[in-house]
N, C-alpha and C positions, 0 to 999 in steps of 0.2 A: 390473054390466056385465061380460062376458066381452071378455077382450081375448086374441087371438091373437098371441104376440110371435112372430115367424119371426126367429130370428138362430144364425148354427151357432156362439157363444159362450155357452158357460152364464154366463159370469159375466155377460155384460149380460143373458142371461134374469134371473138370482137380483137386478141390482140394476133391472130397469123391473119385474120381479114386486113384490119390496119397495114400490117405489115406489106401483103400483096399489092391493096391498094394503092401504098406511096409509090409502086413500083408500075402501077398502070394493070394492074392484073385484076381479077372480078374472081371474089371468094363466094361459093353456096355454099351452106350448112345441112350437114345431115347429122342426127343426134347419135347414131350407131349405122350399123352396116346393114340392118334393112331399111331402116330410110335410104342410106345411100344406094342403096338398089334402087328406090323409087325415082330418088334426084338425075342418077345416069340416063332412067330411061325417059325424065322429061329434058333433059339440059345435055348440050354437047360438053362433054369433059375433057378437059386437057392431062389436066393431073391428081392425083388424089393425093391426100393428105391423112395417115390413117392410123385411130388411137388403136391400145390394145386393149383395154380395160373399157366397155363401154357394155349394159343393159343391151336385151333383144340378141342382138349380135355381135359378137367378139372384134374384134382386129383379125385374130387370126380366121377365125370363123368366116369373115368377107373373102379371105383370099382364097381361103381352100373351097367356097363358093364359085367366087372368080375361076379362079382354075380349071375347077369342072364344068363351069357353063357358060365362060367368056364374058362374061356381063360386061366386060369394060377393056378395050387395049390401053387404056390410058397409063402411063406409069404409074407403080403407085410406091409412096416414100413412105414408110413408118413414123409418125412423132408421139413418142411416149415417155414415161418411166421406167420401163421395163428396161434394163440393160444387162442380166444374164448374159451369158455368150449362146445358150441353148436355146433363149427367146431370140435371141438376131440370127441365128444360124434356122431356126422354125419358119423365121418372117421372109427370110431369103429363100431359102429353099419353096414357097408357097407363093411366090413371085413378087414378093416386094423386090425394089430396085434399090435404095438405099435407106437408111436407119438416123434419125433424127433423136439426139434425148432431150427430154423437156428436163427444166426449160431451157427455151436458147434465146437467141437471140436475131433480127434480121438479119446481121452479117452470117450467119451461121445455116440461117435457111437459107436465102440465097447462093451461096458455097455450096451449097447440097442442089440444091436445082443446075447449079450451073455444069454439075456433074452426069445431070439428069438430059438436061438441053442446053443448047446454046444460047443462051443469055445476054450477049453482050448486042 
């Protein structure tokens, strides 16, 4: 599975890449959500992976993007700081599929994909 992490921190690229990797999965990095416009449209995406606080473009910003122009049917899962109830109830409503808080853990992202797709 390709998974798209959009986060403008390498380090949590280098540790949800890790993560994916031990699992057989292939992580691309996009620093905010117009790169990851440019990554969807060279790379088949399975799944996105998508901060909220990031330079260029927002989290939210991608989706209410997405929304209006389809850029991607890939699910896409929230991983952030952000845990308002009004920022998860925004992310959802704007087509995120489920809400990850940093930081977690692999058991914890996997939980959440497995919710996402069938996994086993």
């Amino acid at each position: 599975m390709n998974v798209l992490v959009v986060d403008d921190s390498k380090a949590i690229y280098m540790m949800v890449s890790q993560m994916l990797d031990e699992k057989g999965h292939k992580a691309i990095w996009a620093e905010n959500g117009q790169d990851a416009i440019d990554k969807i449209s060279a790379n088949e995406i399975d799944l996105i992976l998508l901060d909220w606080n990031m330079p260029v473009m927002t989290g939210p910003e991608f989706l209410e993007k997405n929304k209006n122009e389809s850029i991607s049917e890939a699910p896409i899962v929230m991983m952030t700081t952000e845990n308002k109830p009004d920022h998860i109830k925004k992310a959802l409503s704007l087509g995120a599929v489920e809400y990850i808080m940093k930081p977690f853990t692999s058991d914890i992202l996997f939980d959440k994909l497995e919710l996402v797709f069938d996994l086993d």
